[in-house]
C-alpha positions in Angstrom: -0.9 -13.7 -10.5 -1.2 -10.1 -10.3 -3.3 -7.7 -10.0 -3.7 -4.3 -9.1 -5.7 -2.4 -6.9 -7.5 0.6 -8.3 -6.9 4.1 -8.2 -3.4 3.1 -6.6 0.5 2.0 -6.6 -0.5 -1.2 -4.6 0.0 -4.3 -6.5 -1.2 -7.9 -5.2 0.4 -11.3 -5.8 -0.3 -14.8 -5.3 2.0 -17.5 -3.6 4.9 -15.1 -4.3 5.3 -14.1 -0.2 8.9 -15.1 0.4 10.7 -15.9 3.8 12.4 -13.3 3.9 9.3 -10.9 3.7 7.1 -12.8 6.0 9.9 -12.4 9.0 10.2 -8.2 7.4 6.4 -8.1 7.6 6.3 -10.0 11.2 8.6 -8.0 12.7 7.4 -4.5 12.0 3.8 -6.1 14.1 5.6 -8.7 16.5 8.3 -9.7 18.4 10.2 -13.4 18.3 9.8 -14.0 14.6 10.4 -17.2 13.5 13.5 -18.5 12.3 14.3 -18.6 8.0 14.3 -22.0 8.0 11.0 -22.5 9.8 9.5 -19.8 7.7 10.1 -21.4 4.7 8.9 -24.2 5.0 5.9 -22.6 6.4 5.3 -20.8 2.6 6.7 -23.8 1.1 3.5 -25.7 2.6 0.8 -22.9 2.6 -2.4 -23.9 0.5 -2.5 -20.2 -1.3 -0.4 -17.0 0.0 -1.3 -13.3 -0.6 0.9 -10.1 -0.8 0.3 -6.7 -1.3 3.3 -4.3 -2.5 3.5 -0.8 -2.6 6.0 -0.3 -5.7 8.4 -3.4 -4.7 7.7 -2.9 -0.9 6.2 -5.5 0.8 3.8 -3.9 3.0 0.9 -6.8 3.6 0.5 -10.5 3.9 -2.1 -13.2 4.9 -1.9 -17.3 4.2 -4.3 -20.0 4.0 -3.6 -23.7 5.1 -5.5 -26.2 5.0 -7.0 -29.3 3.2 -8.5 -28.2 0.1 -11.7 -30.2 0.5 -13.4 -29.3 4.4 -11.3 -26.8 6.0 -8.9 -24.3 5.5 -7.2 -21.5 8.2 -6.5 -17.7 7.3 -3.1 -17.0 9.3 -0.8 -14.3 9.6 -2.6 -11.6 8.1 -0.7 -8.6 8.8 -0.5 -4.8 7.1 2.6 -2.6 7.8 1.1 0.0 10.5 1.7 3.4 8.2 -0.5 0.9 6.0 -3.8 0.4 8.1 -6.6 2.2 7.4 -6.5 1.9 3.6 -8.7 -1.3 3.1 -5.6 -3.2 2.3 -7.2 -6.2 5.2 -10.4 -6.5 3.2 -8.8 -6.2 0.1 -6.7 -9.8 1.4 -9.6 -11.2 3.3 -11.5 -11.0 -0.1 -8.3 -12.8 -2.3 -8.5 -15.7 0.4 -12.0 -16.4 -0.1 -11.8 -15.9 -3.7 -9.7 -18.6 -3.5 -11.8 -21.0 -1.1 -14.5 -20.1 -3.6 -12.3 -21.4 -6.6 -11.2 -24.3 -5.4 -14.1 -25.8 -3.3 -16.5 -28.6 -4.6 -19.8 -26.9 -6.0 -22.6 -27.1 -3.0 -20.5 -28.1 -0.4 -19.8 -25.7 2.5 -16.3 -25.2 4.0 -15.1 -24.6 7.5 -13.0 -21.8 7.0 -11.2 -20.1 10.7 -9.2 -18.2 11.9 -7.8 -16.7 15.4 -8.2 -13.0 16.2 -7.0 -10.8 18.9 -10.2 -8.8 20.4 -9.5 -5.8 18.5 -10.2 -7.1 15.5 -12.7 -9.2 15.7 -15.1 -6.5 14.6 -13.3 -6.4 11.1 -13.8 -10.3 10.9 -17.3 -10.4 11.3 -17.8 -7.7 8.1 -17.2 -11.2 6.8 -19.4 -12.8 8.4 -16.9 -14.6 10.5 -18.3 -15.5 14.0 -17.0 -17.0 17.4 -18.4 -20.1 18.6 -17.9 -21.8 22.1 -15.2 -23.1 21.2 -11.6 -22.5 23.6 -8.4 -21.5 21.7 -6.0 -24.0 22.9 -1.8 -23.7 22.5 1.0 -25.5 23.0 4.7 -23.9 21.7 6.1 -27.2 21.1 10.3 -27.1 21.8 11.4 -28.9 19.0 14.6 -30.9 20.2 13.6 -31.1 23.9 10.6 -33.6 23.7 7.7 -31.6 25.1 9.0 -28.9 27.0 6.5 -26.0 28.2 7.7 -22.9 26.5 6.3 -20.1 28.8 5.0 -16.8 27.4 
């Protein structure tokens, strides 16, 4: 699908993010991106994935996984720096939950989550996301080495 946003050159797409972008688009936020192989599988098994391309420059991204029926996860949700500021986030935040809306069963409600660093939380709750009691907990499983600690 495509569609684009008004009064600009920025097209989105849906479940068209490729490998290959994802690690472009990781790297220009974050260090240690994953490997090809790992990535895609990763889009390979996303429920629904969302891109945003400035001409044919990839310069946003955000996933969903999840079950289809009680919850789903927003992920990676990243905008190329020289791209913040433009309502690009919302503009993704808004396709994902288009999409929970889509797909979910009439009258049901859905847990939908997601992690944020501090900073952004404020941008989350425009949504009407919300933290709970609820502990963050982690484990960078070693694949290979049984369950090796990887320390951060």
């Amino acid at each position: 699908m495509t569609k684009h946003h008004d009064d600009s050159e920025l097209k989105i797409l849906h479940n068209a993010l490729t490998a290959e972008e994802f690690i472009s688009l990781w790297s220009s936020v974050w260090n240690g991106a994953p490997t090809l192989e790992q990535t895609a599988l990763a889009m390979e098994h996303s429920v629904f994935r969302v891109s945003v391309y400035d001409g044919d420059e990839i310069v946003a991204m955000a996933r969903m996984i999840g079950d289809m029926g009680l919850t789903y996860y927003i992920k990676d949700v990243i905008v190329r720096p020289e791209y913040q500021g433009r309502g690009i986030g919302r503009m993704m935040i808004d396709e994902l939950l288009g999409f929970v809306e889509a797909h979910g069963i009439p009258g049901t409600q859905i847990f939908v989550e997601l992690c944020a660093m501090p900073d952004k939380i404020p941008f989350y709750e425009k949504f009407g996301f919300a933290a709970n009691e609820a502990q963050r907990l982690k484990l960078h499983y070693r694949v290979g080495r049984g369950n090796e600690v990887v320390q951060e």
